[in-house]
Backbone bond lengths (Angstrom), bond angles and torsions (degrees), N, CA, C in turn:
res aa  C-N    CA-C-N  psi(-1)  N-CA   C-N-CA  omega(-1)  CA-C   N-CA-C  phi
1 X - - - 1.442 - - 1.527 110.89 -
2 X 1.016 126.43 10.25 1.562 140.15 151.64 1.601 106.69 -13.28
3 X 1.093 120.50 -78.87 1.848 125.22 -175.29 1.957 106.74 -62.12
4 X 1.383 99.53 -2.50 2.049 89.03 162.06 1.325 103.76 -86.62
5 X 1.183 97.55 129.70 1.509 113.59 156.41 1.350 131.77 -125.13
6 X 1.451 111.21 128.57 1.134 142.29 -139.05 2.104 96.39 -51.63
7 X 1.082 110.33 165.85 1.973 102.81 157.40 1.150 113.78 -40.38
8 X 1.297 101.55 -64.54 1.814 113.44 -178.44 1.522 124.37 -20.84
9 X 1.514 84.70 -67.50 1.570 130.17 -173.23 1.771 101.86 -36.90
10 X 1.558 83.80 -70.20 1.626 104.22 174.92 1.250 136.87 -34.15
11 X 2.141 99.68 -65.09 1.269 108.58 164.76 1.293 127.12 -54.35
12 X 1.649 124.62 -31.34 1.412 147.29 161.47 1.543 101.15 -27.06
13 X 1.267 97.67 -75.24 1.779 109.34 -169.17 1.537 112.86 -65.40
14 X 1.701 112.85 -20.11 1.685 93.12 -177.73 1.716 108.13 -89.59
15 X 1.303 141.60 -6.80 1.261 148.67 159.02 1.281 87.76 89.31
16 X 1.199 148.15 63.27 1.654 124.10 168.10 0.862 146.41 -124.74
17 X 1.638 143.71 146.40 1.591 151.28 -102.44 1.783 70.71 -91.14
18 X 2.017 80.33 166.84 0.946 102.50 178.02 1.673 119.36 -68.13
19 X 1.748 108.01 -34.21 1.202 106.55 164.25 1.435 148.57 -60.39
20 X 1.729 95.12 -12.73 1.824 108.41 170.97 1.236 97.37 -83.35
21 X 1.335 143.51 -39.18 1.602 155.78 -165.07 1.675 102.12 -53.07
22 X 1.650 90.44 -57.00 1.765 102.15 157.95 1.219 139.62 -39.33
23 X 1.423 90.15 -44.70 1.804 94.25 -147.92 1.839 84.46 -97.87
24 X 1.459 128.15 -30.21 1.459 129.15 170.98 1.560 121.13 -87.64
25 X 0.996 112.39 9.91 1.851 121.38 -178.74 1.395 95.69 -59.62
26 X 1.207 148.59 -68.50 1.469 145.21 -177.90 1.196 93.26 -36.27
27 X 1.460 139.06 -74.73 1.181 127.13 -149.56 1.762 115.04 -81.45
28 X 1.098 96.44 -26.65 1.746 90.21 177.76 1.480 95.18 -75.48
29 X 1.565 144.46 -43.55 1.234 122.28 -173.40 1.845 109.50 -57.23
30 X 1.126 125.22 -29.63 1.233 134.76 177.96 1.633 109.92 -74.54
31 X 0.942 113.70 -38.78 1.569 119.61 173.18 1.951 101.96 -66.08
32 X 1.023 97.94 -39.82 1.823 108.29 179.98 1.425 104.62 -40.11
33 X 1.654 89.12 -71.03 1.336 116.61 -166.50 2.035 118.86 -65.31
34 X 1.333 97.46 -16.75 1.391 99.20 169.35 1.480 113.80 -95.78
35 X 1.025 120.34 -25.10 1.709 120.96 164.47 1.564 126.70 -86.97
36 X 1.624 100.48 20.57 1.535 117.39 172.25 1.835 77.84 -107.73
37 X 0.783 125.21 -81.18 0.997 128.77 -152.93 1.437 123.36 -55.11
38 X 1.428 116.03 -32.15 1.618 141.90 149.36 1.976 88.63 -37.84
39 X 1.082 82.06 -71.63 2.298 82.30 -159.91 1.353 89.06 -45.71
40 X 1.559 128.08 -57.46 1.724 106.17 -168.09 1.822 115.61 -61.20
41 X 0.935 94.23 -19.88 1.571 84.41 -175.58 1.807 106.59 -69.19
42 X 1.437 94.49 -33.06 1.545 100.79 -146.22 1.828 106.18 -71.20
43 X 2.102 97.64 -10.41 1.659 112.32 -175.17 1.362 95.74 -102.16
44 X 0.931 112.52 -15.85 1.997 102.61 -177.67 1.491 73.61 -95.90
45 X 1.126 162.73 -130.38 1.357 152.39 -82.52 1.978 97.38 -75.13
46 X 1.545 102.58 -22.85 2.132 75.63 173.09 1.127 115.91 -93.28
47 X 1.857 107.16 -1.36 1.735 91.55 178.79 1.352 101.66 -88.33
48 X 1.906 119.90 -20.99 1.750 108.95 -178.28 1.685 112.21 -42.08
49 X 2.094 87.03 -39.05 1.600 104.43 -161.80 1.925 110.66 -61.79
50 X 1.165 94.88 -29.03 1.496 106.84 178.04 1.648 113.71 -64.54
51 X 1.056 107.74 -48.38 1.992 135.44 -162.45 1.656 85.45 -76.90
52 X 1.654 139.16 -26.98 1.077 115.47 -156.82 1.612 82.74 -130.58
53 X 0.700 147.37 14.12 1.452 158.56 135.15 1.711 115.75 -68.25
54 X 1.225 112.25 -33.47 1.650 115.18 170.73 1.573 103.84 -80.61
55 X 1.612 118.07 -51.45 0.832 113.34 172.76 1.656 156.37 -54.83
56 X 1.838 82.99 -36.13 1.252 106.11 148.60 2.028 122.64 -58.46
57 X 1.173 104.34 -68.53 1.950 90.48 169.79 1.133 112.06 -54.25
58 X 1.525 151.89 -18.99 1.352 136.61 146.82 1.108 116.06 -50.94
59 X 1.187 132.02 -39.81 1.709 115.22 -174.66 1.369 89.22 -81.52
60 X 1.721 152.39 -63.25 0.836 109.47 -158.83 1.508 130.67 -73.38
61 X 1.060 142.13 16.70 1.547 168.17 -171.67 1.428 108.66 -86.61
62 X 2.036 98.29 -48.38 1.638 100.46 158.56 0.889 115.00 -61.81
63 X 1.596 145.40 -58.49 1.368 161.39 -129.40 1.984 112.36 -80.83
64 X 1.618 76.70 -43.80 1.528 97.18 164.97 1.899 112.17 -56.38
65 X 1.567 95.63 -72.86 1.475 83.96 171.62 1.371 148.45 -52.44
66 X 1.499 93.12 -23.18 1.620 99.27 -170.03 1.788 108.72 -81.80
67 X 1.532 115.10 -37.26 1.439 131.06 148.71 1.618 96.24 -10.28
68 X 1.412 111.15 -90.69 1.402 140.65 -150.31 1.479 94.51 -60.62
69 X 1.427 137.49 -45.48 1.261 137.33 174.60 1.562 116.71 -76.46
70 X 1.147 122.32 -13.47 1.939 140.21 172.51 1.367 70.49 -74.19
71 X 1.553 113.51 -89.99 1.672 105.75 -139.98 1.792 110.84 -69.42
72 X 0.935 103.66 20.57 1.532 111.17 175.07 1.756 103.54 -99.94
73 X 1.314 111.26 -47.15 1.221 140.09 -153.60 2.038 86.83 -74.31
74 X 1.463 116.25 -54.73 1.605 145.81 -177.77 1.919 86.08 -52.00
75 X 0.879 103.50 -96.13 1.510 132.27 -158.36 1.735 81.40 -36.30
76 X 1.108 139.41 -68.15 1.734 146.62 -176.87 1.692 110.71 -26.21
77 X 1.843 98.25 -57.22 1.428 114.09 -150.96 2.044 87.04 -80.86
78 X 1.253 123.80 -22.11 1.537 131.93 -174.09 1.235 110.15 -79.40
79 X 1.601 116.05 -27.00 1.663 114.43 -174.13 2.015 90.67 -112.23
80 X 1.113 124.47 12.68 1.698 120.84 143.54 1.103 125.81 -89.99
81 X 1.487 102.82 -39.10 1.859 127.45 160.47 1.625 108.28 -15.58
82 X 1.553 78.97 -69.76 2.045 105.38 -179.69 1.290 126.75 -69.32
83 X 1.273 95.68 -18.92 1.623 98.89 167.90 1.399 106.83 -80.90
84 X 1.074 117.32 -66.02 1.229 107.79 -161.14 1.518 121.21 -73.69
85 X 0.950 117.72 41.38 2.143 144.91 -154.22 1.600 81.38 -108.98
86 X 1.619 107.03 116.93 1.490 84.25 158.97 1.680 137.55 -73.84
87 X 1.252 134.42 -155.95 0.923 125.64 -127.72 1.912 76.46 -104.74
88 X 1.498 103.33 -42.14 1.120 98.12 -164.85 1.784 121.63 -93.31
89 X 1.408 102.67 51.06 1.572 111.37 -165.92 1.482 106.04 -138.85
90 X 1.091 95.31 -8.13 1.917 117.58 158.67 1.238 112.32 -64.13
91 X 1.286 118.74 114.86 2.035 125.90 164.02 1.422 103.38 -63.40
92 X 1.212 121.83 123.35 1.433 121.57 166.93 1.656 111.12 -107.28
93 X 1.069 134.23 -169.80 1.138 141.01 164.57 1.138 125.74 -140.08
């Protein structure tokens, strides 16, 4: 965001009489006041982005584990499966 420039910035670059300064004072104080308020938004939305970015690698950290405890949990209920197979449902050779 390099090429925004600030109100300031702006008014800086258009050079203008004292009578436009006049006749636009309402609106540049309003322009002020919306690019105060622009910057707060713009730090609460990268720290949300931060807070849900931590949060986000916590869930997957759960996701990881719970995987690993399913297929733990899978692999358990498959070798009771087999147990309890009767005797005569076994392929022999």
């Amino acid at each position: 965001m390099s090429n925004v420039m600030t109100v300031d910035e702006l008014l800086a670059s258009k050079n203008l009489t004292r009578e436009e300064w006049e006749l636009h004072k309402d609106l540049i104080e309003d322009c002020r006041k919306n690019e105060v308020r622009i910057n707060e938004c713009c730090a609460t939305t990268r720290e949300n982005i931060e807070k849900m970015a931590g949060i986000l690698d916590a869930i997957s950290v759960k996701m990881v584990a719970l995987s690993v405890a399913l297929e733990t949990v899978i692999g358990e209920a498959e070798e009771v499966s087999l147990r309890m197979l009767p005797e005569h449902k076994f392929f022999r050779e």
